[in-house]
DRENTORKOL-3810 file (N, C-alpha, C; in nm, 4 decimals):
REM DRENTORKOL-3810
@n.u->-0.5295; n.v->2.3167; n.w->0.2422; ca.u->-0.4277; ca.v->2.3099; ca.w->0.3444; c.u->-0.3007; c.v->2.2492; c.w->0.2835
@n.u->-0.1573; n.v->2.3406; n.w->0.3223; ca.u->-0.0540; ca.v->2.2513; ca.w->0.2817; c.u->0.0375; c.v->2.2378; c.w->0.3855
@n.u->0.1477; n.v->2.1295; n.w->0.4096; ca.u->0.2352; ca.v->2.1471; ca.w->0.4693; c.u->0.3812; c.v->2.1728; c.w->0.4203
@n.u->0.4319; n.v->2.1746; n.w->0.4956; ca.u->0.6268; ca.v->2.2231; ca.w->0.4736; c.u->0.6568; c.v->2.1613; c.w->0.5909
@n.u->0.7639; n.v->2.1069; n.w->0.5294; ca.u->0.8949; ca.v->2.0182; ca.w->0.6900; c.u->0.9953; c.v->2.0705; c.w->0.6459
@n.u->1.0858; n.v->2.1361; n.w->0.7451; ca.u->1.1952; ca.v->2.2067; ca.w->0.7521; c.u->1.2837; c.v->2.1909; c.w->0.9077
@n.u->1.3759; n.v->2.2580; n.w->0.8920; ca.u->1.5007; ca.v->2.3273; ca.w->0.9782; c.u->1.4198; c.v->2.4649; c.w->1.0071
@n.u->1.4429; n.v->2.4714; n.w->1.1481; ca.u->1.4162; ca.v->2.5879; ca.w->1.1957; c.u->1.5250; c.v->2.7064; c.w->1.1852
@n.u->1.5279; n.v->2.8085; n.w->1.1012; ca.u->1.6104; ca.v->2.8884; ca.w->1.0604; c.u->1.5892; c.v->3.0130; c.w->1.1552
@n.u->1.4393; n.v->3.0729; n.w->1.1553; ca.u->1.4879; ca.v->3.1502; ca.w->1.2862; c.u->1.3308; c.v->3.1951; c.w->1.3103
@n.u->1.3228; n.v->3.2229; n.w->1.4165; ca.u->1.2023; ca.v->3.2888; ca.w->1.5170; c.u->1.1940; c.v->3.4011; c.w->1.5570
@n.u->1.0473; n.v->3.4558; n.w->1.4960; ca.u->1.0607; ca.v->3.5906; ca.w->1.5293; c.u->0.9599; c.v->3.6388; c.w->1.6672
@n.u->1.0313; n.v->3.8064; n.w->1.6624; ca.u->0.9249; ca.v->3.8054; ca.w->1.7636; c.u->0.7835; c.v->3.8371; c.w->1.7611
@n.u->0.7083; n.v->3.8563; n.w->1.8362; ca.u->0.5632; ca.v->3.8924; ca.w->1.8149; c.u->0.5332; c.v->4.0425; c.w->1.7711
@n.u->0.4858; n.v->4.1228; n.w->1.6798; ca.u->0.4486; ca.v->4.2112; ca.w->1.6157; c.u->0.2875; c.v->4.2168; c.w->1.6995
@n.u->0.3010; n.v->4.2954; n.w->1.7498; ca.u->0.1436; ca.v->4.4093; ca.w->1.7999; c.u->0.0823; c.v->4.5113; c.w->1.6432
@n.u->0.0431; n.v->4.4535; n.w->1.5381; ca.u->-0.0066; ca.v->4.5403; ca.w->1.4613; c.u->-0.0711; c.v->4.6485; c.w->1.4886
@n.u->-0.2084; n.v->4.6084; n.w->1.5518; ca.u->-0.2866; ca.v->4.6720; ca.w->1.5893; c.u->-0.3405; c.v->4.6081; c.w->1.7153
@n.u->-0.4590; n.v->4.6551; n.w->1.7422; ca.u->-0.5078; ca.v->4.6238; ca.w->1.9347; c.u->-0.5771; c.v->4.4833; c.w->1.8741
@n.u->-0.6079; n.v->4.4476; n.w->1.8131; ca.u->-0.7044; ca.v->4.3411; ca.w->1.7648; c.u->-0.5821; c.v->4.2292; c.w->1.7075
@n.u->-0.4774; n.v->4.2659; n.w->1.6290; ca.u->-0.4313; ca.v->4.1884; ca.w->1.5284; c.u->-0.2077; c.v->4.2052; c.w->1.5549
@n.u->-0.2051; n.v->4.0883; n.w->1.6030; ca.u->-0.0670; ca.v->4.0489; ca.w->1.6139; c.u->-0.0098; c.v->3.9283; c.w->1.5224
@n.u->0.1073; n.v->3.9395; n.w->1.5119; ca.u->0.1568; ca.v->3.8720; ca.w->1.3960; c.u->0.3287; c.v->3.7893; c.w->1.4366
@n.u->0.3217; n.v->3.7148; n.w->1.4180; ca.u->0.4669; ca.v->3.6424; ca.w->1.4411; c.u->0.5046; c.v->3.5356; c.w->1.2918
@n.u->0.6360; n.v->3.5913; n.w->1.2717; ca.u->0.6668; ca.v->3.4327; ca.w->1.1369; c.u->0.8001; c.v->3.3975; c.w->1.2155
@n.u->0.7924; n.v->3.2725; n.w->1.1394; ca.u->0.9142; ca.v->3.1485; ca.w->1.1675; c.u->0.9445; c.v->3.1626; c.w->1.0359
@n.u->1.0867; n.v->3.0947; n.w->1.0154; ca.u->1.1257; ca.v->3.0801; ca.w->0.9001; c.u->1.1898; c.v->2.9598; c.w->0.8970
@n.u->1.1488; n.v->2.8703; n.w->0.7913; ca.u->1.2116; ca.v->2.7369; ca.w->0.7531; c.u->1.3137; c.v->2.7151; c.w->0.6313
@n.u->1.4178; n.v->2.6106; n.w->0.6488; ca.u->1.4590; ca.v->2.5855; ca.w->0.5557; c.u->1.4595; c.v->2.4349; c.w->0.5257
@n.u->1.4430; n.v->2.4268; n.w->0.3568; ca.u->1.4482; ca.v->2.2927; ca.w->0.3304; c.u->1.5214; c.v->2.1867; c.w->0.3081
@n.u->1.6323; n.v->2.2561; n.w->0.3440; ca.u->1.7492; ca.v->2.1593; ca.w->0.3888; c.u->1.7935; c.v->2.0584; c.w->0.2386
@n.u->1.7696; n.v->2.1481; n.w->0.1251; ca.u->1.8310; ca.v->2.1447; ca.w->0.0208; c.u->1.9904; c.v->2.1672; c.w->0.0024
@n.u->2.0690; n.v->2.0486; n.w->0.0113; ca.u->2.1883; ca.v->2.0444; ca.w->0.0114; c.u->2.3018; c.v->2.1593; c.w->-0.1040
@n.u->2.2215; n.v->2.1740; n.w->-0.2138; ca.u->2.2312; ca.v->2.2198; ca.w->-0.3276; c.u->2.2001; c.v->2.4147; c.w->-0.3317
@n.u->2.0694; n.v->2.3984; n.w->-0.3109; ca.u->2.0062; ca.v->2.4937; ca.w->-0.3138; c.u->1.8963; c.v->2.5393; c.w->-0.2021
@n.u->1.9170; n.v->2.5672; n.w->-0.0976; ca.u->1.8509; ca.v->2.5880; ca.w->0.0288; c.u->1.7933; c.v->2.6809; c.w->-0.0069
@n.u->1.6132; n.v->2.6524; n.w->0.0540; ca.u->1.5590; ca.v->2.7570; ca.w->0.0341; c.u->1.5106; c.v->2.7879; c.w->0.1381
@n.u->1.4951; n.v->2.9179; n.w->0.1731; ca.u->1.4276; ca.v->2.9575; ca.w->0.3404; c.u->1.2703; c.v->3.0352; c.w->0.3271
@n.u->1.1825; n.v->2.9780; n.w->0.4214; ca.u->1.0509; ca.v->2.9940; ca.w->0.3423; c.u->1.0192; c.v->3.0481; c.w->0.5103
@n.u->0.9001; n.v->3.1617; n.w->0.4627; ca.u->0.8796; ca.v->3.2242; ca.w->0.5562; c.u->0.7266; c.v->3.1769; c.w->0.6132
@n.u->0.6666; n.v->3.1905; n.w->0.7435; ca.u->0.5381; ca.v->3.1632; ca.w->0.7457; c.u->0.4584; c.v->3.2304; c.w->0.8858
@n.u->0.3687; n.v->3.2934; n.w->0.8758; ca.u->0.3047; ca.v->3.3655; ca.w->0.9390; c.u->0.2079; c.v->3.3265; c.w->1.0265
@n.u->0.2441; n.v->3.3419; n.w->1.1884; ca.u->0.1377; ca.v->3.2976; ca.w->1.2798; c.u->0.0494; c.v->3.4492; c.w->1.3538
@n.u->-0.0840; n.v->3.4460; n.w->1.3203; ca.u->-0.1331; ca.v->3.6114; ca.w->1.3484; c.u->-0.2294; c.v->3.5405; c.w->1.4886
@n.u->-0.2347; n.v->3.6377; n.w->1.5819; ca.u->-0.3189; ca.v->3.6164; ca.w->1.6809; c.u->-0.2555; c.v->3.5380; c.w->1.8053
@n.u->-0.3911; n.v->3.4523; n.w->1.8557; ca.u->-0.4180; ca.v->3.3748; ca.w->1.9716; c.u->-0.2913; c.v->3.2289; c.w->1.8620
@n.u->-0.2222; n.v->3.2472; n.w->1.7558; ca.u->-0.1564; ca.v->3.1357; ca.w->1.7338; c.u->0.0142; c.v->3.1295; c.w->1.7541
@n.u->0.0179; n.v->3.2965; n.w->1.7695; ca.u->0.2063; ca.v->3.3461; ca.w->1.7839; c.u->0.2360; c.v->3.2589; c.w->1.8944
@n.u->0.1721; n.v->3.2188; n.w->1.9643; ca.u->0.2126; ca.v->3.1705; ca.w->2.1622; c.u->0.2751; c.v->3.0066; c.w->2.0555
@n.u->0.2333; n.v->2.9203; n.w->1.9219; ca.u->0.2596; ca.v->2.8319; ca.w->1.9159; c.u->0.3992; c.v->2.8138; c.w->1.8628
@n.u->0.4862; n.v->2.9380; n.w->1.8455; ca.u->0.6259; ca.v->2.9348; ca.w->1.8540; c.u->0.6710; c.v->2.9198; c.w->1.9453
@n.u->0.6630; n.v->2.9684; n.w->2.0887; ca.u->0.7274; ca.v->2.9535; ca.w->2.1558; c.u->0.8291; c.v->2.8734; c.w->2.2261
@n.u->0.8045; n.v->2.7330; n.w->2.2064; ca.u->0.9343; ca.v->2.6167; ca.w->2.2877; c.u->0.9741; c.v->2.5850; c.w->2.1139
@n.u->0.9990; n.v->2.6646; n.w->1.9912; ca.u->1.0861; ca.v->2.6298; ca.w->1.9188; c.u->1.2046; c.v->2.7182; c.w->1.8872
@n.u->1.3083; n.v->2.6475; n.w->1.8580; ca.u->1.4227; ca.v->2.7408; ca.w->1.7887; c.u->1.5204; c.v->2.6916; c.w->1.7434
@n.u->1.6284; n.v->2.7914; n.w->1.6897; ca.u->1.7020; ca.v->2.7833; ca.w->1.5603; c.u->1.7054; c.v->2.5924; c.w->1.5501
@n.u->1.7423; n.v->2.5610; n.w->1.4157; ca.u->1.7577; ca.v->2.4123; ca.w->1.4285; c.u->1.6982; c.v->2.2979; c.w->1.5024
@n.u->1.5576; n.v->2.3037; n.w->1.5258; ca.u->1.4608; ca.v->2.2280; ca.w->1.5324; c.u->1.3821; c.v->2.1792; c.w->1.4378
@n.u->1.3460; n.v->2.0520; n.w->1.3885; ca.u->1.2817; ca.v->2.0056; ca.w->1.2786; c.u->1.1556; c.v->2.0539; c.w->1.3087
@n.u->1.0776; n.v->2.0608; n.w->1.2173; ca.u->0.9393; ca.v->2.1053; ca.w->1.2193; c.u->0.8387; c.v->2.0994; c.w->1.1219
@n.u->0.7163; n.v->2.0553; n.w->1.1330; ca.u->0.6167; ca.v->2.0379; ca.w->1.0068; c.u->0.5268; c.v->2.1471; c.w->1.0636
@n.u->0.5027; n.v->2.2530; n.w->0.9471; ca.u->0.4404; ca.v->2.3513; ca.w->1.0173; c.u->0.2763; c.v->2.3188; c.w->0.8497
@n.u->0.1921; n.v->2.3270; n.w->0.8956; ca.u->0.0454; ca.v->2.3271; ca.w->0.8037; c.u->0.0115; c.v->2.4691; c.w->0.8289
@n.u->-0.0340; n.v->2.4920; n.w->0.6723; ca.u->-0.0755; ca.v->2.6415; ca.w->0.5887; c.u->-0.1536; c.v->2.6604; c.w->0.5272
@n.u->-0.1968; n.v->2.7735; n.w->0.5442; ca.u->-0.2905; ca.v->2.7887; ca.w->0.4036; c.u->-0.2077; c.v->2.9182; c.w->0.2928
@n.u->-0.2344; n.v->2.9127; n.w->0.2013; ca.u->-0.1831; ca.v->3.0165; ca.w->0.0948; c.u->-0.2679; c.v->3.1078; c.w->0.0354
@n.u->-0.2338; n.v->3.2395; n.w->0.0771; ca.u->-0.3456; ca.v->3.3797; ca.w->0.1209; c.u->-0.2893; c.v->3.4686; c.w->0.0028
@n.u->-0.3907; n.v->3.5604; n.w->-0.0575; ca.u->-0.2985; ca.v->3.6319; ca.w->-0.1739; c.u->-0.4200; c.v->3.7143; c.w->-0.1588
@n.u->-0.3502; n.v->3.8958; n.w->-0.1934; ca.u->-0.4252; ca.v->4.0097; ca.w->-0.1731; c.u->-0.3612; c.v->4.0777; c.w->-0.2819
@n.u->-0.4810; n.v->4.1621; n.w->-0.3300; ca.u->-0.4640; ca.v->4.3029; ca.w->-0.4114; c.u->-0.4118; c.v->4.4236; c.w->-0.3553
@n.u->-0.3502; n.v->4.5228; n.w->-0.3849; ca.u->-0.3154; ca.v->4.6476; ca.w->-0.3159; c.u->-0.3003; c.v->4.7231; c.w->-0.4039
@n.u->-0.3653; n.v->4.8298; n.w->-0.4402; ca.u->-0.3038; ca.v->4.9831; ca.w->-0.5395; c.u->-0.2976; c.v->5.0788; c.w->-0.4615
@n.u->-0.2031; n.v->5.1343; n.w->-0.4592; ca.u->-0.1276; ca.v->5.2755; ca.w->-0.4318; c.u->-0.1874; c.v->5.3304; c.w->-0.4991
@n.u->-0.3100; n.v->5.4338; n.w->-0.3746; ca.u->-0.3372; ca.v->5.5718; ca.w->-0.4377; c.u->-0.2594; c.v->5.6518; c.w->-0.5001
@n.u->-0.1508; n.v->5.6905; n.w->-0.4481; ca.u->-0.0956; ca.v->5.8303; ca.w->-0.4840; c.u->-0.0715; c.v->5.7799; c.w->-0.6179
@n.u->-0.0177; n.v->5.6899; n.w->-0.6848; ca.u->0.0467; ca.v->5.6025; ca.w->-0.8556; c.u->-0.0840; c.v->5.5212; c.w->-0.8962
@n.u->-0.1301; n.v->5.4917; n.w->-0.8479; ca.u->-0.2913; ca.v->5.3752; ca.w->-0.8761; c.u->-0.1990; c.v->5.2497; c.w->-0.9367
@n.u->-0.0381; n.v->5.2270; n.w->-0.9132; ca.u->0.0257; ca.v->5.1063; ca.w->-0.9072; c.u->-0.0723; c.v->4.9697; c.w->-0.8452
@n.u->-0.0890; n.v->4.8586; n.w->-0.9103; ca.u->-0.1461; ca.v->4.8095; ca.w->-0.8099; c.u->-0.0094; c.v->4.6550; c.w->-0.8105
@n.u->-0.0660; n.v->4.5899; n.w->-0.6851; ca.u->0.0603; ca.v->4.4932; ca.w->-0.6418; c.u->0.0171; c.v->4.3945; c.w->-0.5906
@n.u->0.0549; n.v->4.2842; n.w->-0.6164; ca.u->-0.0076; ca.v->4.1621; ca.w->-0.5192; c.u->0.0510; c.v->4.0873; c.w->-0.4640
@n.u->0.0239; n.v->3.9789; n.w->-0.3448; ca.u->0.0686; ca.v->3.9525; ca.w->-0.2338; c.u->0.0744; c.v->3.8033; c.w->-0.1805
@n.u->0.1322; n.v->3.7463; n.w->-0.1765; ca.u->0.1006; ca.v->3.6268; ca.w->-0.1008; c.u->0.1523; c.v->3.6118; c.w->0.0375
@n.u->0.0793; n.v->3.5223; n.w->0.1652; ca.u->0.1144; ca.v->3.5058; ca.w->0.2683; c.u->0.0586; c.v->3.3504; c.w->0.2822
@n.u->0.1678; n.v->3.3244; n.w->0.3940; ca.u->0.1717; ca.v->3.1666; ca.w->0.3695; c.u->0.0835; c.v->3.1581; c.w->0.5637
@n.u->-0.0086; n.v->3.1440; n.w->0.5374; ca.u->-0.0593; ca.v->3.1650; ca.w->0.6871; c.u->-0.0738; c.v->3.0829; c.w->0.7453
@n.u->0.0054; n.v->3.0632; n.w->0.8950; ca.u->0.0158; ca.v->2.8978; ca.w->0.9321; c.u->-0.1213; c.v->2.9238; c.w->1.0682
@n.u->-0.0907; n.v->2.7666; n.w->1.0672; ca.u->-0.2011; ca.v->2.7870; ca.w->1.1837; c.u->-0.1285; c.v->2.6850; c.w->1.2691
@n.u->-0.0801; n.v->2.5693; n.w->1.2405; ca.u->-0.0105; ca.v->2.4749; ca.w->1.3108; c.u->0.1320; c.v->2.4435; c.w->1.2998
@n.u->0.1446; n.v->2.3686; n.w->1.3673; ca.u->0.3142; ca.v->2.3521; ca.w->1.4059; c.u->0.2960; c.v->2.2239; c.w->1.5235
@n.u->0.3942; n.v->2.1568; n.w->1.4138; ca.u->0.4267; ca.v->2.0094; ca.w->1.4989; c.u->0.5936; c.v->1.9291; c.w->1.4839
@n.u->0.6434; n.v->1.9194; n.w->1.6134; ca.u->0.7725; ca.v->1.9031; ca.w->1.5852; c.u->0.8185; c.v->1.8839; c.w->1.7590
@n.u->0.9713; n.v->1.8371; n.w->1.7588; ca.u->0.9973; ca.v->1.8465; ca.w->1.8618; c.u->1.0882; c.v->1.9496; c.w->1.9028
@n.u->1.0339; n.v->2.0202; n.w->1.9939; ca.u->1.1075; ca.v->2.1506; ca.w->2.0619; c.u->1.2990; c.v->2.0864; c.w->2.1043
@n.u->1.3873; n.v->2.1084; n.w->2.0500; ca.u->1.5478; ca.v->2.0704; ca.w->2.0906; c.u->1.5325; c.v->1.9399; c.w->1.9838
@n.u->1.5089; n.v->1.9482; n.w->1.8492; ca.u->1.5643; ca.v->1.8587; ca.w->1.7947; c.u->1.6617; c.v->1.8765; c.w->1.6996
@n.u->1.7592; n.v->1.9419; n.w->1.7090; ca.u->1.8682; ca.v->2.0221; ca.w->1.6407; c.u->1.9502; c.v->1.9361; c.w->1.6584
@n.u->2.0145; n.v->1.8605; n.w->1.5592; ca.u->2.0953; ca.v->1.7434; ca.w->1.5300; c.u->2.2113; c.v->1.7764; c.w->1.6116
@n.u->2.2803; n.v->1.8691; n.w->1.6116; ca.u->2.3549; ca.v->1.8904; ca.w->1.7284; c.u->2.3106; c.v->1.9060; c.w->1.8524
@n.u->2.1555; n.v->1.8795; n.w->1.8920; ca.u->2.1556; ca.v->1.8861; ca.w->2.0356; c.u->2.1307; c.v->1.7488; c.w->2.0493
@n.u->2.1012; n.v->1.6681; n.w->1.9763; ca.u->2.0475; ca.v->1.5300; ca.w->2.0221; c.u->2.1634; c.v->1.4630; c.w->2.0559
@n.u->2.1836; n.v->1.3784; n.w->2.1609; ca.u->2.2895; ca.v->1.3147; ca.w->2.2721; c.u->2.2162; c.v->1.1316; c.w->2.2887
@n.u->2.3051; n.v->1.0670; n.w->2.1925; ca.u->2.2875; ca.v->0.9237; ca.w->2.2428; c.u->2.2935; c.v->0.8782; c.w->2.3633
@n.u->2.1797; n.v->0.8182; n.w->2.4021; ca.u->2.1857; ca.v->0.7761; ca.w->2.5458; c.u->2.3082; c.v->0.6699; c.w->2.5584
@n.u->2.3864; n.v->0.6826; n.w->2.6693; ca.u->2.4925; ca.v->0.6033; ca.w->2.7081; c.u->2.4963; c.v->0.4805; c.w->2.7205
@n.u->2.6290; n.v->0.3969; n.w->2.6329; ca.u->2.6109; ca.v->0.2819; ca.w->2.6281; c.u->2.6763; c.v->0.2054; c.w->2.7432
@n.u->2.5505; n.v->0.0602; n.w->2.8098; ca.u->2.6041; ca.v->0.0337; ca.w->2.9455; c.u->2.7574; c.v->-0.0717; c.w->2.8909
@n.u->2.8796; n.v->-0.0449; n.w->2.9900; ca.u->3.0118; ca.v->-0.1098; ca.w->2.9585; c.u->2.9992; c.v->-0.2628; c.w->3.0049
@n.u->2.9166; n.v->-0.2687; n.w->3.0636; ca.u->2.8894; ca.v->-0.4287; ca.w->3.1141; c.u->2.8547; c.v->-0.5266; c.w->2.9988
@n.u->2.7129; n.v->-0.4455; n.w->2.9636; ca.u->2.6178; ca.v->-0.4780; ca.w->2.7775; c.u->2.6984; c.v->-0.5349; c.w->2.7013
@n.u->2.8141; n.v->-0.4170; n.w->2.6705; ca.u->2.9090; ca.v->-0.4774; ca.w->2.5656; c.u->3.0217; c.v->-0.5811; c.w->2.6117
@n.u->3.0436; n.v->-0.5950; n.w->2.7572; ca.u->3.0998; ca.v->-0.6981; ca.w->2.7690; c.u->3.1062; c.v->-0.8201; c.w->2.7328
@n.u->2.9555; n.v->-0.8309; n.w->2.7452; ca.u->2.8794; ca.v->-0.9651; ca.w->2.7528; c.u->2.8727; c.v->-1.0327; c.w->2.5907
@n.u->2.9346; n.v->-0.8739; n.w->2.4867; ca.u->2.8582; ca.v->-0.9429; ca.w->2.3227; c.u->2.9396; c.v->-1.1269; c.w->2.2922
@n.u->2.9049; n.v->-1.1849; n.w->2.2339; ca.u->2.9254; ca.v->-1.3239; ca.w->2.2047; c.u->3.0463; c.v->-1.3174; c.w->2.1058
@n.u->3.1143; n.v->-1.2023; n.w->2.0334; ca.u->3.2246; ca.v->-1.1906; ca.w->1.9640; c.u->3.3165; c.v->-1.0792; c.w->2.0072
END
């Protein structure tokens, strides 16, 4: 199992593959000042519903596992391989986008009272 903490870069929608098998990714970034990297991650099934109360610019620790497949193309017998970063969880707070967060108001009385 690994994790990633990121910026919520963007949310996708739910993919109906097949009747059995649906697929949704989020995409994070690591908020590399320098060199931002945006990392993709895949929720399949009964787990797509755990995107839902997130978006753009919400912090988020999402836990993975790291999935890798073979594939050759009949028609060339090319073969190709694959990685998928397959999440299963997601923990974070839904509206924590540094521009949405709002200091609670300071009381004018409070500061009346400071001793300097």
């Amino acid at each position: 199992m690994y994790k990633f903490q990121g910026t919520v870069y963007n949310v996708g929608n739910t993919e109906q593959i097949t009747e059995k098998f649906s697929k949704r990714t989020i995409v994070l970034s690591d908020d590399d000042e320098n060199y931002p990297q945006l990392v993709a991650f895949e929720f399949v099934n009964d787990k797509t519903d755990l995107l839902d109360p997130y978006s753009e610019g919400d912090t988020v620790e999402v836990s993975f596992s790291l999935r890798g497949r073979e594939w050759t193309n009949e028609k060339t017998g090319e073969t190709r391989f694959f990685n998928t970063l397959s999440a299963f969880k997601i923990e974070g707070e839904a509206g924590t986008s540094p521009a949405q967060k709002v200091e609670a108001p300071v009381d004018e009385k409070e500061e009346e009272d400071l001793p300097f």
